[in-house]
C-alpha angles and dihedrals in degrees: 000000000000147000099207119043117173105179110187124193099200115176121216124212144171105233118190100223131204095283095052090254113137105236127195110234137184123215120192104233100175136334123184128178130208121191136174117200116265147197129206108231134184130239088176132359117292100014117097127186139185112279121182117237151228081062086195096059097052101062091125098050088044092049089060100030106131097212098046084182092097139017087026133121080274096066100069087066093058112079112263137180123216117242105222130187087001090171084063084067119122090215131004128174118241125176116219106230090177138028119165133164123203124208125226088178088084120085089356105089091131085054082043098056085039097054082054103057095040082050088240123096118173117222106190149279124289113211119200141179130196124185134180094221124214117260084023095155105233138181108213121198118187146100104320099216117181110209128162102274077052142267117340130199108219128166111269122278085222097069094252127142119287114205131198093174131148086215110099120252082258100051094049091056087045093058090040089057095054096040085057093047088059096036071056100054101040081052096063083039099063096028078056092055089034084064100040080060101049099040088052085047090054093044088050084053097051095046092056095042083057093042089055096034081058088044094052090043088053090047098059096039077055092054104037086054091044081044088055103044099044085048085073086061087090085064116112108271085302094298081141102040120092111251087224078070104037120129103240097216106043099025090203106083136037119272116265 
């Protein structure tokens, strides 16, 4: 039995994308999600486990209940939290009790063959169950609030995590920890290749700023040179102009 059940339908398929490659996809069909309300409890500090609620609704499972050690009338008597708004949780562990995949491929070569020539074949349905088990042993991290039905764990007012996990307080920052060392590396990874690009795409500007800044200088030496020489124009039929530079056609200017 459980206190927590998620059931998801998701639908695999074979799609022919825009560069004629055959791709695996996943389609959510369906998901539904059925819940009772719980309470953490503790066998021995500082172990808490999952504990059923309301206790006083629940005489006659507890009256045939085989491990009477836990979820049982003596239970009321050990100290519990109530586990409140547990689907705000940042994480929450959840064991998979069933996982099947059913096959369309069987019996269905003509939607097969079809599938292949619309670019879209349809594999099957994958059919999955999570529960949140009782006795699973969780570590909850969140906002404590005493009320008057008991203490409740709620997830903080703050906007912090808030954490239903079997790991131990210890082991969570631990993996944190590690999580944030690579979220770290691949940082400065990626701040490293982020530079490289933006110092070749600087390099690429200036050039282009110098190759234009020559061109513009060789322009106006052009010019100033074309300016000059036509500037002799205003000379006397070339009276003045040696003949060893004297256009051959006009006879009136230097040659170009």
């Amino acid at each position: 039995m459980g206190v927590i059940q998620k059931v998801a339908f998701t639908e695999h398929k074979r799609k022919l994308n825009e560069k004629a490659r055959w791709v695996d996809s996943k389609n959510a069909i369906a998901q539904y999600t059925n819940e009772t309300p719980f309470s953490l409890t503790g066998l021995q500090p500082p172990q808490y486990f999952v504990f059923e609620e309301p206790w006083r609704s629940q005489l006659e499972i507890w009256s045939k209940n085989l491990n009477p050690t836990w979820d049982s009338i003596s239970a009321i008597k050990r100290p519990h939290v109530e586990v409140s708004n547990w689907s705000s949780a940042t994480r929450i562990d959840l064991d998979t009790v069933f996982d099947q995949f059913e096959n369309d491929g069987a019996g269905k070569f003509g939607k097969y063959i079809m599938g292949s020539i619309v670019g879209d074949i349809r594999k099957g349905v994958q059919t999955t169950e999570e529960m949140l088990t009782k006795g699973t042993a969780l570590t909850g991290i969140g906002e404590l609030v005493s009320g008057p039905q008991g203490v409740t764990l709620q997830p903080p007012s703050d906007g912090r995590p808030y954490y239903l996990v079997k790991n131990s307080l210890s082991s969570l920052i631990k993996e944190m920890e590690g999580s944030r060392a690579v979220n770290r590396i691949f940082l400065k990874i990626f701040l490293g290749v982020g530079v490289i690009i933006s110092g070749a795409a600087i390099w690429k500007v200036y050039k282009k700023m110098m190759a234009d800044k020559e061109a513009r200088v060789n322009q106006d030496t052009l010019d100033s040179i074309r300016a000059e020489r036509s500037s002799t124009t205003s000379r006397e039929s070339g009276k003045n102009i040696p003949e060893s530079i004297q256009c051959v056609v006009c006879l009136g200017a230097e040659r170009e």
